[in-house]
ROGU-504931 format. One record per atom (N, C-alpha, C, O): atom name; x, y, z. Coordinates in Angstrom, 2 decimals, padded with zeros to 5 digits. Example, Ala and Ser with C-alpha at 12.3 -4.5 7.8 and 13.67 -1.06 7.14 Angstrom:
# residues 2
(N; (013.19; -005.69; 007.80))
(CA; (012.30; -004.50; 007.80))
(C; (013.20; -003.30; 007.80))
(O; (014.24; -003.32; 008.46))
(N; (012.85; -002.25; 007.08))
(CA; (013.67; -001.06; 007.14))
(C; (012.90; 000.03; 007.87))
(O; (013.41; 001.14; 008.04))
# end
This chain:
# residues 150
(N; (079.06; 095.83; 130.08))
(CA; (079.05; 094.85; 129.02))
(C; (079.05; 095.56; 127.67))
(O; (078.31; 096.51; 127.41))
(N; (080.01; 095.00; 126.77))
(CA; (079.94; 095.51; 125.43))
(C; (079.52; 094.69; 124.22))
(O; (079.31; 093.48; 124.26))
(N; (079.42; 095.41; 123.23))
(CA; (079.03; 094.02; 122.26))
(C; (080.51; 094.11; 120.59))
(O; (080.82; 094.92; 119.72))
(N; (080.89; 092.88; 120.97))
(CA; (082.23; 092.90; 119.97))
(C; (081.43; 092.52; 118.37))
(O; (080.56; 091.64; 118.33))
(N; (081.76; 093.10; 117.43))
(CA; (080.86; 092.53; 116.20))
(C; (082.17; 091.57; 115.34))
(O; (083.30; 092.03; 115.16))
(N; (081.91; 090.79; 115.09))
(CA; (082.91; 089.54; 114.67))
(C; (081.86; 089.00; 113.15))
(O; (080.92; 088.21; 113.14))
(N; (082.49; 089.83; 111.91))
(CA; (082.14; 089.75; 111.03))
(C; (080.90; 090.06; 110.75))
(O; (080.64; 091.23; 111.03))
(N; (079.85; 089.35; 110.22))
(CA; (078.15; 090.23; 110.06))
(C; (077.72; 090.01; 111.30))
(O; (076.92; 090.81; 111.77))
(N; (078.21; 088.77; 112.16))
(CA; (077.36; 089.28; 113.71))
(C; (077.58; 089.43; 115.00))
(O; (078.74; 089.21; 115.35))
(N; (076.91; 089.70; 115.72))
(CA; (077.43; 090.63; 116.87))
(C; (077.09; 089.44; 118.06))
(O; (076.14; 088.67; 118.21))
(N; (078.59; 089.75; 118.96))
(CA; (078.29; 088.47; 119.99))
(C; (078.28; 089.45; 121.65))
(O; (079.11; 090.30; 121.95))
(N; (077.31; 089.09; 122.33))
(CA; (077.20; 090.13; 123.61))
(C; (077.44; 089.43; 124.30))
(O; (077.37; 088.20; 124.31))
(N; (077.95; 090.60; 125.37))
(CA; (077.86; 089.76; 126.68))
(C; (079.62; 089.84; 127.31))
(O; (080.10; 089.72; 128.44))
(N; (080.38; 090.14; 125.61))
(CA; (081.98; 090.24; 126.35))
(C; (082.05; 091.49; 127.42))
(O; (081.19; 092.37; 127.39))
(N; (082.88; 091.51; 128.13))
(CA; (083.11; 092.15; 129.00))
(C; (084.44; 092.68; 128.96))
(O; (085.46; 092.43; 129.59))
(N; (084.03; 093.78; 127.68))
(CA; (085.69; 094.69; 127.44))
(C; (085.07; 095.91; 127.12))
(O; (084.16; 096.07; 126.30))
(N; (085.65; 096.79; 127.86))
(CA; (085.33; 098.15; 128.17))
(C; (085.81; 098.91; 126.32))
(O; (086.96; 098.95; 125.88))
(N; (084.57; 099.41; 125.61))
(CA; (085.39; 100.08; 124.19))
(C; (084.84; 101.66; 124.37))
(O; (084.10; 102.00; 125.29))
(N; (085.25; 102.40; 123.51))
(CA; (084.32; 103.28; 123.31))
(C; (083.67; 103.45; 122.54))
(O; (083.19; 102.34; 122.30))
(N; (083.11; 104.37; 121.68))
(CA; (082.16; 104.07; 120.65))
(C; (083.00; 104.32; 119.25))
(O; (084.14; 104.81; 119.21))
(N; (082.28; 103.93; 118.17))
(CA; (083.52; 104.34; 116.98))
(C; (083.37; 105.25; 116.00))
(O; (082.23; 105.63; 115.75))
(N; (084.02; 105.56; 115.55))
(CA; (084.52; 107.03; 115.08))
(C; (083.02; 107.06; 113.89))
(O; (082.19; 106.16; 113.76))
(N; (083.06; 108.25; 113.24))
(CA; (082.10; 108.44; 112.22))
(C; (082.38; 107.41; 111.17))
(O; (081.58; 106.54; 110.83))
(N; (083.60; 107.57; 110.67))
(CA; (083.98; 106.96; 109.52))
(C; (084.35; 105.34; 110.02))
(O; (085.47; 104.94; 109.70))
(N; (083.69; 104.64; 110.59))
(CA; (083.43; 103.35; 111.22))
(C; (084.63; 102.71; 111.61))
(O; (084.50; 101.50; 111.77))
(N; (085.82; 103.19; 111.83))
(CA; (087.17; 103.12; 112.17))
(C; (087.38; 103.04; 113.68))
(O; (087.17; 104.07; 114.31))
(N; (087.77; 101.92; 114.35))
(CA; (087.77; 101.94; 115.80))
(C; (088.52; 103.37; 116.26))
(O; (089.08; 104.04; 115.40))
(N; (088.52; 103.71; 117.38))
(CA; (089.35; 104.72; 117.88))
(C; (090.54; 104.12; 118.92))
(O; (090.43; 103.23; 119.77))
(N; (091.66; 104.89; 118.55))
(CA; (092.78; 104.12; 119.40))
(C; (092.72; 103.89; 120.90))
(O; (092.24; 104.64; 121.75))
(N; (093.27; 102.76; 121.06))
(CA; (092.80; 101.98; 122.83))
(C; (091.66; 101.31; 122.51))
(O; (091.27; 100.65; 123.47))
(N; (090.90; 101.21; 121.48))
(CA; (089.76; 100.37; 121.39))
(C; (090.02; 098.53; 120.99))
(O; (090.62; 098.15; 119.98))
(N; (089.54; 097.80; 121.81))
(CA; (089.85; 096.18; 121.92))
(C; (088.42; 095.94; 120.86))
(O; (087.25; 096.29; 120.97))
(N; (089.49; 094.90; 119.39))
(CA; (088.20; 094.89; 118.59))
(C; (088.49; 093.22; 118.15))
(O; (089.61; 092.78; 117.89))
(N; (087.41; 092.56; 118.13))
(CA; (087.74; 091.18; 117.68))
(C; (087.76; 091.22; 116.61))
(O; (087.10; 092.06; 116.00))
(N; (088.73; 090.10; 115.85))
(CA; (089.07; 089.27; 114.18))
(C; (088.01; 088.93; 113.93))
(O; (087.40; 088.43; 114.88))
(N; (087.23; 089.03; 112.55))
(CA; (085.85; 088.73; 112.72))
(C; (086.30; 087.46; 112.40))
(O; (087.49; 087.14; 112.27))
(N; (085.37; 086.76; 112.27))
(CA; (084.74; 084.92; 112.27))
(C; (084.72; 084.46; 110.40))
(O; (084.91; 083.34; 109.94))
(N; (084.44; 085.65; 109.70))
(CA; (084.50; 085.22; 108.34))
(C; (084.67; 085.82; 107.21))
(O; (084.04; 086.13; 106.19))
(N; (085.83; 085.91; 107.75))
(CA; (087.32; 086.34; 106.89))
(C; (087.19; 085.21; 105.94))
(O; (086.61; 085.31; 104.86))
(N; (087.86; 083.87; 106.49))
(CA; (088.08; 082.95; 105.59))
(C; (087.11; 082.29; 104.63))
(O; (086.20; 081.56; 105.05))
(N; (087.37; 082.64; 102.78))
(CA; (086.33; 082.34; 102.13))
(C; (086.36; 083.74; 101.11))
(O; (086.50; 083.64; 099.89))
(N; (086.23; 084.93; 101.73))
(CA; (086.43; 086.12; 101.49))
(C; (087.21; 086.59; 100.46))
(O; (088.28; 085.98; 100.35))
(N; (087.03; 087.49; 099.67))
(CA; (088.14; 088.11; 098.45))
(C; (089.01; 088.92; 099.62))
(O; (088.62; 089.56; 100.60))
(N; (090.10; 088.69; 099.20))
(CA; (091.09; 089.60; 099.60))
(C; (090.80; 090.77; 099.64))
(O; (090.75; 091.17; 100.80))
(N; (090.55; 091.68; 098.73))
(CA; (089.71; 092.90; 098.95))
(C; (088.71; 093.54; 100.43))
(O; (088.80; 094.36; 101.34))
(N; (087.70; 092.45; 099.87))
(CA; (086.64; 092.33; 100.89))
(C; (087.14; 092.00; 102.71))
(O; (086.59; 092.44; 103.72))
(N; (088.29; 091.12; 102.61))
(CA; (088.44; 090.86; 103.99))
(C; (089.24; 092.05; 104.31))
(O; (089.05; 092.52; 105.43))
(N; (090.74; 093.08; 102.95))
(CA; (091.29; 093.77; 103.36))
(C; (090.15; 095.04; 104.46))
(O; (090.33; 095.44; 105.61))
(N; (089.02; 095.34; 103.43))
(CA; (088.05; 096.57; 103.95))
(C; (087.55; 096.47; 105.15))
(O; (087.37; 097.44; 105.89))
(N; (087.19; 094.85; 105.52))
(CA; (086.58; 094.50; 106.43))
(C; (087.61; 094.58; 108.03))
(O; (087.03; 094.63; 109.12))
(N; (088.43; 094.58; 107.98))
(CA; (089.46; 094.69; 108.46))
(C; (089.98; 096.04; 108.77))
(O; (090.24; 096.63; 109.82))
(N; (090.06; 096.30; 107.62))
(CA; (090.20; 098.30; 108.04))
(C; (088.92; 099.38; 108.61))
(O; (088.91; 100.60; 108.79))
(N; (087.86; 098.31; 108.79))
(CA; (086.49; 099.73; 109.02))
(C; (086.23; 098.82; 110.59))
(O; (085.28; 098.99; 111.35))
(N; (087.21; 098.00; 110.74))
(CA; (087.44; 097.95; 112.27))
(C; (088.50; 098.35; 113.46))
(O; (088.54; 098.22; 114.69))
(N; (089.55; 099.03; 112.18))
(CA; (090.46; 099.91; 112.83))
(C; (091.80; 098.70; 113.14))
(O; (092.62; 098.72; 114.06))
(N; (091.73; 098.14; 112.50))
(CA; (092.95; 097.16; 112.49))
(C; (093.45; 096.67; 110.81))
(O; (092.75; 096.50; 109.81))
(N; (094.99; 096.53; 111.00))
(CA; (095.86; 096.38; 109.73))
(C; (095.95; 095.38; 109.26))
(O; (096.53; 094.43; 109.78))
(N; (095.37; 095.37; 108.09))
(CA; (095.36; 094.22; 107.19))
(C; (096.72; 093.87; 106.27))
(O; (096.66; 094.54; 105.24))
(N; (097.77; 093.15; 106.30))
(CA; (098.74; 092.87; 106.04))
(C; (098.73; 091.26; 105.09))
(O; (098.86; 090.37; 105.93))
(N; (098.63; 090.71; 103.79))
(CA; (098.39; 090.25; 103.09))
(C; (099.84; 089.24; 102.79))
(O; (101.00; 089.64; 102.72))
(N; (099.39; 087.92; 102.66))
(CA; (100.59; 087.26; 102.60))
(C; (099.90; 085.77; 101.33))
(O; (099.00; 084.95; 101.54))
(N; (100.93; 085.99; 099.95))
(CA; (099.86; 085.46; 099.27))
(C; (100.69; 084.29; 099.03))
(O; (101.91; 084.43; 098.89))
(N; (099.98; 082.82; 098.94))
(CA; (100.48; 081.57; 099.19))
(C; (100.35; 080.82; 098.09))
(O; (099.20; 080.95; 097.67))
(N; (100.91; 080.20; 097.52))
(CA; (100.82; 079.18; 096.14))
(C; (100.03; 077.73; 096.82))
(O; (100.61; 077.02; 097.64))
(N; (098.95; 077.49; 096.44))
(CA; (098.21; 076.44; 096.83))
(C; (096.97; 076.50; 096.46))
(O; (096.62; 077.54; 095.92))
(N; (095.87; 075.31; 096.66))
(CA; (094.96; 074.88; 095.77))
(C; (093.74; 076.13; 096.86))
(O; (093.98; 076.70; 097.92))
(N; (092.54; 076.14; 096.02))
(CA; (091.90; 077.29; 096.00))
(C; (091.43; 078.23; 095.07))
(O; (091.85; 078.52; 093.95))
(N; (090.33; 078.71; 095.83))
(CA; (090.16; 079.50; 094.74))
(C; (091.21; 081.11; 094.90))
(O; (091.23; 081.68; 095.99))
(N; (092.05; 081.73; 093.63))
(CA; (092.86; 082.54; 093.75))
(C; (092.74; 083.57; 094.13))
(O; (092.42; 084.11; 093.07))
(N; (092.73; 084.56; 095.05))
(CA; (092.04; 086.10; 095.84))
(C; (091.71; 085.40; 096.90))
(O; (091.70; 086.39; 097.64))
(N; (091.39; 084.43; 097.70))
(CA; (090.52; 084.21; 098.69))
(C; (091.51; 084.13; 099.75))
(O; (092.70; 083.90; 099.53))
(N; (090.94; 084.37; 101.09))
(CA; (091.54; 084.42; 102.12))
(C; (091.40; 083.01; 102.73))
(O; (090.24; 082.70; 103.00))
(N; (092.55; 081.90; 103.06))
(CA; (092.32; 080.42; 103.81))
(C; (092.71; 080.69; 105.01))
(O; (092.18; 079.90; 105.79))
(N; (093.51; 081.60; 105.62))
(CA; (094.05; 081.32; 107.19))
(C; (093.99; 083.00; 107.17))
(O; (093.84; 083.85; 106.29))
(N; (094.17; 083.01; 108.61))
(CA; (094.65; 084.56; 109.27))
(C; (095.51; 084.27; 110.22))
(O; (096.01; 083.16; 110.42))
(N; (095.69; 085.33; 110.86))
(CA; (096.92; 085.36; 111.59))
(C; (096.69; 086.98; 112.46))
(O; (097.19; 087.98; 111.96))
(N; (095.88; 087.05; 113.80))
(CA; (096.16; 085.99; 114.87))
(C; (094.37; 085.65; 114.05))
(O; (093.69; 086.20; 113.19))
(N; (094.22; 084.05; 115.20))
(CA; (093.14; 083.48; 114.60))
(C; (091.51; 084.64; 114.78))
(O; (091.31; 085.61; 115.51))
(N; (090.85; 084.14; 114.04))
(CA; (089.39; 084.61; 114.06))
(C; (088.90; 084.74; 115.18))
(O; (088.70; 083.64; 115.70))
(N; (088.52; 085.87; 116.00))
(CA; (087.58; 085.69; 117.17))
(C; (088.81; 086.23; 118.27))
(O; (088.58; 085.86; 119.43))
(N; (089.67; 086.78; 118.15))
(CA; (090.57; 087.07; 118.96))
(C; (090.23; 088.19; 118.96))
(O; (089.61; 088.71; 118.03))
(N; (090.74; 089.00; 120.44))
(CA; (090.99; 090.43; 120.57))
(C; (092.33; 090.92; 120.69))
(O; (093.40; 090.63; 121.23))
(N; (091.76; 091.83; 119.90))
(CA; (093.04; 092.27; 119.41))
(C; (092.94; 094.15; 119.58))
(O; (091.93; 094.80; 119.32))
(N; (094.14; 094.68; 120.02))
(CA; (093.73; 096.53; 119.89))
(C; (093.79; 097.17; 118.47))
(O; (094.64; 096.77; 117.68))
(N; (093.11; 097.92; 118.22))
(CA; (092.43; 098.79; 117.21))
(C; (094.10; 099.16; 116.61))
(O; (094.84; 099.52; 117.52))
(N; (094.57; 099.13; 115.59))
(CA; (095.92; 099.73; 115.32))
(C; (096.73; 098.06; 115.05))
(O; (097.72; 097.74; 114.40))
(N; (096.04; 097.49; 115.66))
(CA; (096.80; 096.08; 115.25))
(C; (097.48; 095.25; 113.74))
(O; (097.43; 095.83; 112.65))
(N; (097.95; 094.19; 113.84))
(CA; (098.46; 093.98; 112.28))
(C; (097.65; 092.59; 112.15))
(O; (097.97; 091.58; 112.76))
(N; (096.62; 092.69; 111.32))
(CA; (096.01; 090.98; 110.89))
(C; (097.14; 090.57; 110.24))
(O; (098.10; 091.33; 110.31))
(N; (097.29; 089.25; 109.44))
(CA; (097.97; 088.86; 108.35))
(C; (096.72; 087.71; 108.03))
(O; (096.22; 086.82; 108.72))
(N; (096.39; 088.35; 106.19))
(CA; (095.63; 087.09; 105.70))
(C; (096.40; 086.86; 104.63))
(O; (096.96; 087.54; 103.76))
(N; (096.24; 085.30; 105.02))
(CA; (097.33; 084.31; 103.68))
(C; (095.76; 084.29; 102.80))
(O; (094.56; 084.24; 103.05))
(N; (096.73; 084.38; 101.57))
(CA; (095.68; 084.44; 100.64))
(C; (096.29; 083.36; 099.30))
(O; (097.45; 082.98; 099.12))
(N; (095.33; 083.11; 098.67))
(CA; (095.41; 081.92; 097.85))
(C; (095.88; 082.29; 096.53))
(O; (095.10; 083.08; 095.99))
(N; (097.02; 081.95; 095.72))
(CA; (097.80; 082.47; 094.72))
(C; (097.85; 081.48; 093.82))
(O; (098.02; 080.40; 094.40))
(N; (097.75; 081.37; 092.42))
(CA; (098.20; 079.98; 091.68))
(C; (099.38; 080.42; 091.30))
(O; (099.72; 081.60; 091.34))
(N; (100.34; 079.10; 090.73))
(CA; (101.27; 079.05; 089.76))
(C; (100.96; 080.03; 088.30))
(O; (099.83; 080.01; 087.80))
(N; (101.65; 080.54; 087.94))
(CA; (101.58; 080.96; 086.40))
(C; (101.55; 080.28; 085.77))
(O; (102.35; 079.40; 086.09))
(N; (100.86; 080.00; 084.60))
(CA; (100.54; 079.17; 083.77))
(C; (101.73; 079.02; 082.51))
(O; (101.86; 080.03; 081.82))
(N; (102.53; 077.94; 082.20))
(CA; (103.39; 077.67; 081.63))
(C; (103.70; 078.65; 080.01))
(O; (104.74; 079.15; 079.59))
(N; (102.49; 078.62; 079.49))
(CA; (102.61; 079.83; 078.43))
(C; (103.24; 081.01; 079.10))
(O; (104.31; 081.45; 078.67))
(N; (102.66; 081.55; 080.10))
(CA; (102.60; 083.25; 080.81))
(C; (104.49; 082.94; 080.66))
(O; (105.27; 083.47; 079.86))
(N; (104.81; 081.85; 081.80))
(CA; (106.38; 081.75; 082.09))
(C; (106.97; 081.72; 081.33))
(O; (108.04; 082.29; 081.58))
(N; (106.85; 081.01; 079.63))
(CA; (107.49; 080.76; 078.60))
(C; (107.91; 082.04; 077.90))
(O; (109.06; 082.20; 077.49))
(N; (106.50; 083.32; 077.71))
(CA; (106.77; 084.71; 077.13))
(C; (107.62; 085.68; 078.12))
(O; (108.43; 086.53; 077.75))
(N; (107.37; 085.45; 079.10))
(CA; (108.20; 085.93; 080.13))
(C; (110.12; 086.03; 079.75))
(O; (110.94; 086.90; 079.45))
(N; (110.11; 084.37; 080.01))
(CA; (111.62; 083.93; 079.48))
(C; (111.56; 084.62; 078.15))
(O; (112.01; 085.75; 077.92))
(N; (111.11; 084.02; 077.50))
(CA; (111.70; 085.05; 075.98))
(C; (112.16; 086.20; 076.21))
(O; (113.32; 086.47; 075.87))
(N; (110.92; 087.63; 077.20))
(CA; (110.91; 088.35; 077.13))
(C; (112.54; 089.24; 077.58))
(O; (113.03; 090.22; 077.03))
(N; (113.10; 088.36; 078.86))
(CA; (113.68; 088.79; 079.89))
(C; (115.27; 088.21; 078.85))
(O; (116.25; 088.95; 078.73))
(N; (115.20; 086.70; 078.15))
(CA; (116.54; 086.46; 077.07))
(C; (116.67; 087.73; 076.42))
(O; (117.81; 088.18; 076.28))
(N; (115.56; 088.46; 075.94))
(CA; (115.92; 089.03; 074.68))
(C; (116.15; 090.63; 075.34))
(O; (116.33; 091.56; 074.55))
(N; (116.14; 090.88; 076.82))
(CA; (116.16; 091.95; 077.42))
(C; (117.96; 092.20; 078.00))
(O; (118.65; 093.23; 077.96))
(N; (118.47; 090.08; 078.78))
(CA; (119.80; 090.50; 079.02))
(C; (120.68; 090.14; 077.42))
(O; (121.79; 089.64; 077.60))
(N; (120.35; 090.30; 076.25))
(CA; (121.02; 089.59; 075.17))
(C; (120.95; 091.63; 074.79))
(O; (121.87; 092.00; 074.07))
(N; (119.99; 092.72; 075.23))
(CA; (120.54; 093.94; 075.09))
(C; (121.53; 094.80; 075.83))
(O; (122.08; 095.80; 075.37))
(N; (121.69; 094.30; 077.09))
(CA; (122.63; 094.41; 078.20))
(C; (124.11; 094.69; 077.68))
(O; (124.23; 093.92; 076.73))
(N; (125.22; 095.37; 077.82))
(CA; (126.17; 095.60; 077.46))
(C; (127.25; 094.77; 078.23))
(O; (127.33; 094.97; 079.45))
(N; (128.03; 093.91; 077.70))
(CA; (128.99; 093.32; 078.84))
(C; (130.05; 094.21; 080.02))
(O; (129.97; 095.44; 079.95))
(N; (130.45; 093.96; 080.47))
(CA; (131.29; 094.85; 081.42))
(C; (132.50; 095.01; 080.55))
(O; (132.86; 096.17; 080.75))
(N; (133.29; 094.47; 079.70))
(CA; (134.41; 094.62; 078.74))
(C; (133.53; 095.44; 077.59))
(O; (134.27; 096.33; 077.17))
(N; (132.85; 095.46; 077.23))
(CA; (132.33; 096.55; 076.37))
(C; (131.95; 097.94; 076.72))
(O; (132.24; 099.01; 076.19))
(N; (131.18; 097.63; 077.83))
(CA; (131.22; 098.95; 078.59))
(C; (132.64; 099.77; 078.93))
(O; (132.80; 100.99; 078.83))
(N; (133.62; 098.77; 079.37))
(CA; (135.23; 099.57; 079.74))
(C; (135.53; 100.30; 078.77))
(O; (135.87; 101.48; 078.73))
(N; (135.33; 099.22; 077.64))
(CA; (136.07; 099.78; 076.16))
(C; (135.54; 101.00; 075.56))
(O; (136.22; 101.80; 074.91))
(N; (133.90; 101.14; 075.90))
(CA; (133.39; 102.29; 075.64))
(C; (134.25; 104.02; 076.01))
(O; (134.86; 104.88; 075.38))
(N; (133.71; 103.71; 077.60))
(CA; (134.16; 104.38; 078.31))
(C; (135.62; 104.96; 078.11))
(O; (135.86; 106.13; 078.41))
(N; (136.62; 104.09; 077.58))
(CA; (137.81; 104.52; 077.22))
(C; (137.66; 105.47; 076.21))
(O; (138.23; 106.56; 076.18))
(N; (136.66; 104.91; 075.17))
(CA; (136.77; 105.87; 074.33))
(C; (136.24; 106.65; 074.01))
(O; (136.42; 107.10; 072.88))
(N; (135.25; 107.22; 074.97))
(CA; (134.50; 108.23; 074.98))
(C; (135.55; 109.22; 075.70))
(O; (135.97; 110.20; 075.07))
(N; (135.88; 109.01; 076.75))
(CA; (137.00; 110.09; 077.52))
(C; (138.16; 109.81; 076.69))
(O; (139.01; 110.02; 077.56))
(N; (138.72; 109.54; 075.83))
(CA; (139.64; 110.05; 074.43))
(C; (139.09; 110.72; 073.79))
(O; (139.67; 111.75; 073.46))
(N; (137.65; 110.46; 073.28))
(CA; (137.29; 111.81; 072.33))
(C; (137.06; 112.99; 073.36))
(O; (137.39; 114.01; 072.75))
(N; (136.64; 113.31; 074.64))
(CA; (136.98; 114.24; 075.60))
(C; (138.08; 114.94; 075.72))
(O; (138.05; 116.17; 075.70))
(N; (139.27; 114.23; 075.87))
(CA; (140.49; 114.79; 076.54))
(C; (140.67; 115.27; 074.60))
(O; (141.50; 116.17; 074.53))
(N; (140.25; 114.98; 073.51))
(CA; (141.05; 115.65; 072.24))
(C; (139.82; 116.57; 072.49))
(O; (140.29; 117.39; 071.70))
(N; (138.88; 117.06; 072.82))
(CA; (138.13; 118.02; 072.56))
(C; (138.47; 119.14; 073.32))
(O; (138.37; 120.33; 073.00))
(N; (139.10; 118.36; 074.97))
(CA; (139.59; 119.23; 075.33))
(C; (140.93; 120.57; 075.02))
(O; (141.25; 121.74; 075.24))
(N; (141.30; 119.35; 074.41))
(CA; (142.82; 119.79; 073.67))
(C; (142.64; 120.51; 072.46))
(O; (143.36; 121.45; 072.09))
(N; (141.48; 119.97; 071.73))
(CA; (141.08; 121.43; 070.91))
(C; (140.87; 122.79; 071.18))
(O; (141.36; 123.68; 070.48))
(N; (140.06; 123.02; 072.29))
(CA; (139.38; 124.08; 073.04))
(C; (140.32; 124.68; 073.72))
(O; (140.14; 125.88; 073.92))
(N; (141.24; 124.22; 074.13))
(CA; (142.35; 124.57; 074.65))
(C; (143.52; 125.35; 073.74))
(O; (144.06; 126.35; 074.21))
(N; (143.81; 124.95; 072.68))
(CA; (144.47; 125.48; 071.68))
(C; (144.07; 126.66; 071.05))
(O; (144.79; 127.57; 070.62))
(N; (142.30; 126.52; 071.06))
(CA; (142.30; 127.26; 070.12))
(C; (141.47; 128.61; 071.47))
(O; (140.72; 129.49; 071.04))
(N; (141.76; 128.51; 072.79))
(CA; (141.67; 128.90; 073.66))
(C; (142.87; 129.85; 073.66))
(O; (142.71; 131.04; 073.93))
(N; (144.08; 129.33; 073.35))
(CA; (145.39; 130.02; 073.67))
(C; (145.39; 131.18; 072.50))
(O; (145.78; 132.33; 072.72))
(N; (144.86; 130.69; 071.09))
(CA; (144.94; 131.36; 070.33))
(C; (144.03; 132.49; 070.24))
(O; (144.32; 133.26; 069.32))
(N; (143.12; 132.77; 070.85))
(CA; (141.75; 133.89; 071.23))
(C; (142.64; 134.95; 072.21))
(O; (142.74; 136.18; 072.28))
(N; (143.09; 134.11; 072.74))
(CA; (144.26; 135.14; 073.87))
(C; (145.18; 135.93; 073.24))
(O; (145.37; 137.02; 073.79))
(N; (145.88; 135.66; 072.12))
(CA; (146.39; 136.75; 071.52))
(C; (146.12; 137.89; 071.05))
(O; (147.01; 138.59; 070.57))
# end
């Protein structure tokens, strides 16, 4: 008999063979470790750590909906499951909308970013005439190339 710890407490009596865990509180691989029970509620942070010092991957999926914003509402697989040490959680986590000012400086920011952008006909035209002043520089260097040779 082992005892699986599923968030702050510990439930006995499962009957899954583990071994013991590493120094740095990290399951060891082949080790069967349950989703703890209370994740949900949790800062994202807090559930990421909680999650990693049981030797399973915390993978973050952040959702636009009511809540408080950082907090973890669902997981994925559910709470209380076993799962092997190396595994991938996914916690949806609670995200708001940007607030209409934030989006408004944004837009400005990003108009006044493609209004510096060069069109593709300006760019050609450039380009043309940068490799004309090339090919006459070349043709300078060249001339006065022939003339060093004498």
């Amino acid at each position: 008999m082992g005892t699986l710890t599923f968030g702050s407490g510990a439930v006995t009596g499962t009957a899954i063979p583990s071994s013991t865990a590493t120094s740095n509180g990290c399951a060891p691989a082949g080790t069967r470790v349950g989703i703890p029970i209370d994740l949900v509620g949790r800062s994202r942070t807090k559930a990421e750590k909680r999650l990693r010092s049981l030797g399973l991957v915390p993978q973050v999926c952040e959702v636009i909906t009511d809540g408080t914003p950082d907090t973890v509402f669902s997981l994925a697989p559910p709470a209380g499951t076993i799962q092997s040490a190396g595994s991938v959680v996914t916690l949806y986590v609670v995200t708001t909308l940007p607030s209409p000012v934030y989006l408004d400086r944004k837009l400005d920011h990003l108009i006044k970013m493609v209004a510096l952008l060069e069109t593709e006909r300006s760019a050609k035209a450039r380009h043309v005439a940068v490799l004309g002043k090339l090919d006459e520089i070349h043709r300078a260097v060249g001339h006065r190339g022939d003339t060093d040779k004498r």
